[in-house]
C-alpha positions, 0 to 999 in steps of 0.5 A: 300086767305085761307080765303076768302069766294068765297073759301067756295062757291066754295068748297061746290059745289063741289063733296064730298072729292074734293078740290078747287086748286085756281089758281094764274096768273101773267105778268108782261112786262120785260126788256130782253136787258139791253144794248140796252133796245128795247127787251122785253117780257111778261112772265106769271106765275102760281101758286097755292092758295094751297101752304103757301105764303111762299111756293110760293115766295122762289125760292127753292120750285118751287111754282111758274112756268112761263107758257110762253111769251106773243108775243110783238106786233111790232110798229105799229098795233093800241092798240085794236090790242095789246090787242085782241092779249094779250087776244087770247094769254092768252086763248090759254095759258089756255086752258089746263084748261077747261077740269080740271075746268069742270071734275076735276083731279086726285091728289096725294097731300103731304099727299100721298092721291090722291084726285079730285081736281078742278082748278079754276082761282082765281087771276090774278097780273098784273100792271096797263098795264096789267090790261088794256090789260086784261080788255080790257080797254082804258089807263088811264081809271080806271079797276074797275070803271066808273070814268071819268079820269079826275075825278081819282085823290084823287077818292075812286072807287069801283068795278063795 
């Protein structure tokens, strides 16, 4: 992540003595019955780019945060439904973002210094049914392309 370009740019445009804090989310559908296996729930992560992948995965430096639950829609309401729902949830999960994205924070940092920081929605890791919720597309459709399905197997897509 540390060296990704979109980062540079980013930081550039910035106000001189700002920071870039990349914002990492994750979901992932997770079993919570394990006797019964009809209960489940969508919990969303986050994490910041800032921290050393070390950081972020050891369960000790609480580098990673759950920021809530997804509702789980009951059987029953078609799956455009499902995904408006996923989508409206998630904004209502971000919106304490908007301001900090626009204005910025104040944050005291590890050095004791406290600098203007700038949140900014670097990734978001998901499986290939989450990535359809988020995109809004059909299942079995490609996230990244216009592939027809039936074309998929053995295909090299690239991004639109």
């Amino acid at each position: 992540m540390w060296t990704a370009d979109w980062w540079w740019k980013i930081q550039e445009s910035l106000p001189d003595g700002s920071t870039v804090v990349p914002v990492i989310l994750g979901s992932d559908k997770t079993m919570l019955s394990i006797l019964s296996g009809d209960k489940s729930a969508w919990p969303v992560y986050l994490s910041i780019g800032n921290l050393s992948k070390a950081k972020r995965r050891s369960v000790k430096s609480n580098g990673l945060i759950l920021i809530g639950l997804l509702p789980r829609c009951p059987n029953g309401p078609n799956t455009h439904t499902i995904k408006i729902a996923y989508q409206e949830s998630m904004a209502i999960k971000l919106r304490p973002l908007e301001e900090p994205v626009q204005s910025g924070i104040k944050v005291v940092c590890a050095d004791g210094r406290t600098h203007h920081a700038y949140p900014w929605i670097a990734s978001f890791l998901a499986d290939y049914p989450e990535q359809c919720n988020i995109t809004g597309i059909k299942y079995g459709w490609c996230p990244h392309c216009e592939i027809d399905p039936d074309d998929m197997p053995g295909f090299n897509c690239r991004p639109r």
